[in-house]
Structures are given as C-alpha cells and as structure tokens.
C-alpha positions in Angstrom: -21.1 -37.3 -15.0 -20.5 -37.5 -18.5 -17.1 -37.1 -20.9 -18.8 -33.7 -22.4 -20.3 -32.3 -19.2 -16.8 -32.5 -17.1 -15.5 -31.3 -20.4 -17.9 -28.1 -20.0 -17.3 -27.4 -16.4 -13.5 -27.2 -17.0 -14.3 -24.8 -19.5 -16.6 -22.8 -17.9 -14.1 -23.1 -14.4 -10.8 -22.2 -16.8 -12.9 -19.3 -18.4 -14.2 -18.1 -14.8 -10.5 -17.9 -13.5 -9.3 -16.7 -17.1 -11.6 -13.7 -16.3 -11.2 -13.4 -12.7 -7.7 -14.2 -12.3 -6.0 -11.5 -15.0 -4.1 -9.6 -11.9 -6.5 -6.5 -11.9 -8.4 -7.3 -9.1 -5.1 -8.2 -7.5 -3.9 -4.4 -8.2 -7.3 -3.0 -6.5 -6.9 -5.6 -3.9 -3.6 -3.4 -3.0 -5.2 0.0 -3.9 -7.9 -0.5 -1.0 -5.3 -2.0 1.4 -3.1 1.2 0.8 -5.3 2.8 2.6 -4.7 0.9 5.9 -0.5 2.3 5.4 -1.4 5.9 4.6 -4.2 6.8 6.3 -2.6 6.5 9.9 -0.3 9.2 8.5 -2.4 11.3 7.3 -4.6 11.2 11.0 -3.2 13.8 12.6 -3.9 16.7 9.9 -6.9 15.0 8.3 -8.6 13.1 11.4 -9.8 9.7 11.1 -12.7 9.7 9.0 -11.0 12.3 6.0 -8.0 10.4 6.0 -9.4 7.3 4.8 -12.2 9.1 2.6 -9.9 10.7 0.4 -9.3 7.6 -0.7 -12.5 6.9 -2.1 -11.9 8.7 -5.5 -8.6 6.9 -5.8 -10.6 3.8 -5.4 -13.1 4.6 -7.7 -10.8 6.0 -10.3 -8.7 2.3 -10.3 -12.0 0.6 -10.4 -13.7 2.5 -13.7 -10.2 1.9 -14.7 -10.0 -2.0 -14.3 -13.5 -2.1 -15.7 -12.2 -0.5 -19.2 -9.1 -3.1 -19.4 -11.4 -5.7 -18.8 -13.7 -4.6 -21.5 -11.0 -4.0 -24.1 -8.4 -6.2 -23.0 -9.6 -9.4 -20.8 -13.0 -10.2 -22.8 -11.6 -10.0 -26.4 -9.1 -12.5 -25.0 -11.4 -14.3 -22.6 -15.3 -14.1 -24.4 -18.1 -13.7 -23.0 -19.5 -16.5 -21.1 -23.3 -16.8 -19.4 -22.0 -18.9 -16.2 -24.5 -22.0 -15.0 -25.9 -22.6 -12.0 -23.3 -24.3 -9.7 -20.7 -21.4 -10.5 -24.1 -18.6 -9.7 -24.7 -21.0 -6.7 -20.9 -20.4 -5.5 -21.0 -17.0 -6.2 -24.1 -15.8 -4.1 -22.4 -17.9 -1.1 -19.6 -15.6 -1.6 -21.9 -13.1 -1.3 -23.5 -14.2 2.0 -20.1 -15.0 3.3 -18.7 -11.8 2.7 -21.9 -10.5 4.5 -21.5 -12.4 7.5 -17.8 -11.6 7.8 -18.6 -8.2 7.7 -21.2 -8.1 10.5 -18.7 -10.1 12.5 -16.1 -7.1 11.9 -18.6 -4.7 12.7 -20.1 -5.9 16.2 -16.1 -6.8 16.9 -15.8 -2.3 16.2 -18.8 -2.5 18.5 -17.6 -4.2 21.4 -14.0 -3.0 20.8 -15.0 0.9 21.6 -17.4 -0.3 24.5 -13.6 -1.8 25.8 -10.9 0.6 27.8 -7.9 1.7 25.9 -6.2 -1.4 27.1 -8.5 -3.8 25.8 -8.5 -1.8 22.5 -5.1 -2.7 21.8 -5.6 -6.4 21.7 -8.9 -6.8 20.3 -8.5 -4.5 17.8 -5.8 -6.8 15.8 -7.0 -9.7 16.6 -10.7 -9.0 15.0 -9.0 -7.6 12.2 -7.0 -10.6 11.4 -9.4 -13.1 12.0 -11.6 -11.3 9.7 -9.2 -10.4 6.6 -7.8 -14.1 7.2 -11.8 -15.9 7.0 -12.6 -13.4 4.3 -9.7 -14.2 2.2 -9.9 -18.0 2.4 -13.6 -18.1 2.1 -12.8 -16.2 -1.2 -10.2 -18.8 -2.1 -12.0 -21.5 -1.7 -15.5 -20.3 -3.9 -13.4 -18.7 -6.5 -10.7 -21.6 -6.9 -8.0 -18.9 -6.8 -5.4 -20.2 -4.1 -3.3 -17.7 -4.4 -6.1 -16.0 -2.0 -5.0 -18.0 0.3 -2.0 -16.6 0.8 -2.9 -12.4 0.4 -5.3 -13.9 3.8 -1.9 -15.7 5.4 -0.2 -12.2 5.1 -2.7 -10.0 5.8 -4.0 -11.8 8.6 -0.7 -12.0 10.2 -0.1 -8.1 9.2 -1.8 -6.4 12.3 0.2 -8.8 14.9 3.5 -8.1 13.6 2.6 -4.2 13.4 1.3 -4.5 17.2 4.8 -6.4 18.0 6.8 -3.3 16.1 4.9 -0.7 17.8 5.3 -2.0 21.0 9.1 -2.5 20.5 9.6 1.3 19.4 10.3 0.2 16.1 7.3 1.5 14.1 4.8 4.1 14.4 0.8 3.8 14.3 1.1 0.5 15.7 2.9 -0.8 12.7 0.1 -0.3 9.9 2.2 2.2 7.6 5.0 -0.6 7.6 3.0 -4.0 7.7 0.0 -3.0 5.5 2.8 -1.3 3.2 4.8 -4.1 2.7 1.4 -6.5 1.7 -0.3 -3.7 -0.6 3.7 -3.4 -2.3 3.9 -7.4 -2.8 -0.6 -7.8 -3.5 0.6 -4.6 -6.1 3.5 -6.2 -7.7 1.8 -9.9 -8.4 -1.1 -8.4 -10.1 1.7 -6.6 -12.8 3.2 -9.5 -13.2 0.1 -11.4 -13.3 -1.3 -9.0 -16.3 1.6 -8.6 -18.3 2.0 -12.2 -18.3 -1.7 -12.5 -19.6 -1.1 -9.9 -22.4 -0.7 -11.3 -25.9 2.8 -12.0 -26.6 4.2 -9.8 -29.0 3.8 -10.9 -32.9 7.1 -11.0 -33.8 7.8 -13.1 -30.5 5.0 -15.5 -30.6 6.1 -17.8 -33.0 9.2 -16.1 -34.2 10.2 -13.6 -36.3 9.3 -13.4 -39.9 12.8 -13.6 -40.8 13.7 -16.8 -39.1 10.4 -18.4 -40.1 10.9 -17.8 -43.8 14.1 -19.7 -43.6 12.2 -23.0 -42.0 
C-alpha cells in the first residue's frame, strides 16, 4: 500500500468515527435502553406490550432530533464524505450481523415461553446478555469505536446482577428498573460529554481573547 492510499484510509476512517462517534448515537443508545428501567414499572397499569410502546414516540422524537444536529452541527464540522468500498463492505456485515443476532434473540423468546416459569428465569437473562454483549462487540469491532465494547461489558452483565438483586429482595422486576437505569444514566451522560466536547470551542476561548492577543 502506498504513502497516499494509507494516508486516505486514515482520513476516510478519522472522518467515519468523526461522524459516527459525536456522542448522539450514544444519547439514543440510552433513550432505547430506558425503556428496559421504565417499562417494568409501568406493567401493571399499562400491560406489557403498551408499556414499552409508548416509548416509540419518545424514540422517534430523539431520533428526528439527532438527525437535525447532525445536519446542522456534525456535517458543517465533519463534511460530507462518499465512503469506499472496504468501509461499505464493513458496514453491510454490520448489517448481516445485527440480523443474525437478532434471529438468535428471537428463537431464544421462542424457546424461552415454550419453557416453565422456572426455566424462564434463567434463560431469559442469559439470552439477553449473550445477545446485547455479541451485538455490542460486533459493533465495536466494524465500527472501530471501542468504547462499544464496554456499553456490551455492562449491559451484558446488567440482567445477571438484576436477577441476583431480585432474588436477594433487594430490587423489584427482577432488577431491570435499577440495572438498566444505572447503564442508560452512565450510556446518557458519556454521550453529553462526548458532544459538548466535539462542539467548537468558544471564539474568545480558542485562541484567546482579543485582549490578550493584541498585546502579543
């Protein structure tokens, strides 16, 4: 490989992760896994199905939002850049593997309410993990955002620990209001930090005031 083709592909890699790694999709990342804390509360007045569709405008409402900040905020920063084919070739395997992982989750839902109560209770958090932990490293690994890594680490592990409060009289809803709270609270506060930090700095904080520069 040539000087001015690696040169290019650290471009084009430092502009993909520039785009992709802003924070936003950090904050939906905890909008959606909200969900997984509030709607066991909202079960018994709801049911299961409303309590976790009412979320679906609060989704979409973040989303249209995210999709405006990127358009006014992230691409005047970033540019617009028409991606070659290794980084489309990565992409559409991140596709395929989300796919899979979500056919996996679903025949695990399958067999899990062919199962008695009993055998509900341990398959149920042990799909789930294995699922948001392969999802979220796949992720990692295509997108070259390690930090995925980690949201997969503590999500994965979310559903045990819940299982362990629950069964130790310490939590309610078998933990998820205080597990999946805590990770949608820390996956929420990164991706603020993450944005602000990718804002512009200030002008008169960029490269000093005009004051002090007039007297260099």
């Amino acid at each position: 490989m040539t000087q001015p083709d690696s040169d290019l592909q650290q471009l084009e890699r430092n502009t993909f992760r520039a785009a992709a790694d802003s924070g936003l999709w950090d904050i939906f990342l905890a909008s959606v896994f909200a969900v997984f804390a509030v709607a066991p509360l909202l079960s018994g007045r709801l049911g299961d199905f409303w309590s976790s569709a009412v979320f679906l405008p609060v989704w979409a409402a973040v989303y249209a939002l995210i999709r405006v900040i990127q358009e006014r905020v992230v691409r005047p920063r970033v540019g617009s850049v028409r991606f070659g084919p290794a980084r489309r070739k990565r992409l559409a395997w991140l596709n395929i593997a989300m796919v899979v992982v979500n056919l996996v989750a679903l025949v695990a839902g399958l067999v899990a309410a062919t199962l008695p109560p009993a055998g509900q209770l341990w398959l149920f958090p042990i799909a789930l993990s294995l699922v948001l932990l392969v999802g979220f490293s796949t992720a990692a690994l295509v997108l070259e955002i390690p930090r995925l890594f980690l949201y997969g680490l503590l999500l994965g592990m979310a559903p045990a620990v819940g299982e362990a409060l629950w069964r130790r009289g310490l939590a309610t809803h078998h933990g998820f209001p205080v597990v999946f709270g805590l990770c949608a609270a820390a996956i929420l506060v990164t991706g603020v930090v993450r944005f602000v930090r990718f804002l512009p700095p200030r002008p008169d904080t960029a490269e000093g005031s005009p004051a002090e520069s007039s007297h260099e």
